[in-house]
Structures are given as structure tokens and as C-alpha cells.
C-alpha positions as CSV (number, residue, x, y, z in Angstrom):
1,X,19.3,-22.0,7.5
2,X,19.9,-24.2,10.6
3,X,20.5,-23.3,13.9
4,X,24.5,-24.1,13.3
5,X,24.6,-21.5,10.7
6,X,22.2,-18.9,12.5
7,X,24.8,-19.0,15.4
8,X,27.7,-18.8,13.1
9,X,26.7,-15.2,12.3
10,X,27.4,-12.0,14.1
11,X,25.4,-9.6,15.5
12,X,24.9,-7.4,12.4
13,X,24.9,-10.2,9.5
14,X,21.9,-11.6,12.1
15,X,20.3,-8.2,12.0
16,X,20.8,-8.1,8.3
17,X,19.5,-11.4,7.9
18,X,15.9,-10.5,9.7
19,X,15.6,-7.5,8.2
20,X,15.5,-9.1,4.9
21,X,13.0,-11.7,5.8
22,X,10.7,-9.9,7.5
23,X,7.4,-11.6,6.8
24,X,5.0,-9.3,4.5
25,X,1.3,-11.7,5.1
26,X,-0.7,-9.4,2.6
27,X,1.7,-10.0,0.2
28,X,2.4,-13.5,0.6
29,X,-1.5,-14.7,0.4
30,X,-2.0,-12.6,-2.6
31,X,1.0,-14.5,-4.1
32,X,-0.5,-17.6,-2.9
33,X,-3.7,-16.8,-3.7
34,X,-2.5,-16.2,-7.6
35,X,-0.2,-19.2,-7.9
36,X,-3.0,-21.7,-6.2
37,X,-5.4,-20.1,-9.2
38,X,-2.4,-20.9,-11.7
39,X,-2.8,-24.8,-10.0
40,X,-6.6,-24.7,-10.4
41,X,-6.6,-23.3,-14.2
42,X,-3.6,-26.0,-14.6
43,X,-5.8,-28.9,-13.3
44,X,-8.9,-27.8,-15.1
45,X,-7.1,-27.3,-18.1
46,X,-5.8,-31.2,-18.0
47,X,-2.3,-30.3,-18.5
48,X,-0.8,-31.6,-15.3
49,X,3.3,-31.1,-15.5
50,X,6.2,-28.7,-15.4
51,X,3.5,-25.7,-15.2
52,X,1.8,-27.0,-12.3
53,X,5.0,-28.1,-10.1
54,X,6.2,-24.8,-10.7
55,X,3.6,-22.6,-8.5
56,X,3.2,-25.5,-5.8
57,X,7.4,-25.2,-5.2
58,X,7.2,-21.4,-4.5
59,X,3.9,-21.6,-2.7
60,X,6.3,-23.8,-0.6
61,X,8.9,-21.3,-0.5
62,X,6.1,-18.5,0.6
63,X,5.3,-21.1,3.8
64,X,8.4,-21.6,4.4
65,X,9.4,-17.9,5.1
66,X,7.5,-17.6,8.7
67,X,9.3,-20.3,9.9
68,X,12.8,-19.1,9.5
69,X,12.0,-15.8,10.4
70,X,10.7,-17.3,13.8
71,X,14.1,-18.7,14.0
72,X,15.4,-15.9,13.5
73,X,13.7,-13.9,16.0
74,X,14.8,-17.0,18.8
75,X,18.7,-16.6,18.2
76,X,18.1,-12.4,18.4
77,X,16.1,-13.3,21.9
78,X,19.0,-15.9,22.9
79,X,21.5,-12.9,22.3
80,X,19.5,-10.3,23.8
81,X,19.6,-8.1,21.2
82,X,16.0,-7.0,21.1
């Protein structure tokens, strides 16, 4: 979501929005944690393809989420909403 769309949306659908991405770090490095060991078996294993692309896209995902709940949390600031 860009900063176009995140001030498109109204007061509640931004509410909405950060409740639902509230970041959940215990969770996320477990999931990491168990997708990077899916990479290392996948590696060790030899069999480098769709298996292995698979863990590193969500892993990218799972990154990703910080960042756009930062975002986020600036447009709430810029509205004065907190």
C-alpha cells in the first residue's frame, strides 16, 4: 500500500487497516525460523526449485509486514488520531 492509497482511506478503514496488521514478532521469527529450516533441508537435500522459492517469498512477506505497519502508524500521526 502506498502513501496515495493510505491517504485515500478514511478514518475508520485506516483504523481497520492497523488493526489487522498489527505486527506479532514471536510469531513472525518462529515462522521465519521454520520456513528458513524448510530452505536449509531444501539446500541440503539438493533439490533446489519450486519448494525452495516458495518459503523465501513469504519470509519476504513476513519482512515486509513492519514496514507497512510503520506506514501506517505515520498517516494515523499525520491525522492525529492517536
Amino acid at each position: 500500500m502506498n502513501q496515495k492509497e493510505l491517504s485515500e482511506l478514511n478514518n475508520k478503514e485506516l483504523q481497520e487497516e492497523i488493526n489487522k496488521n498489527k505486527p506479532s514478532p514471536i510469531i513472525d521469527a518462529f515462522f521465519i525460523g521454520f520456513l528458513g529450516g524448510i530452505i536449509i533441508y531444501s539446500v541440503i537435500a539438493n533439490s533446489w526449485g519450486f519448494i525452495t522459492l516458495i518459503p523465501l517469498f513469504i519470509i519476504y512477506i513476513f519482512l515486509k509486514k513492519p514496514k507497512r505497519y510503520e506506514a501506517l502508524k505515520k498517516e494515523m500521526k499525520k491525522r492525529n488520531l492517536q
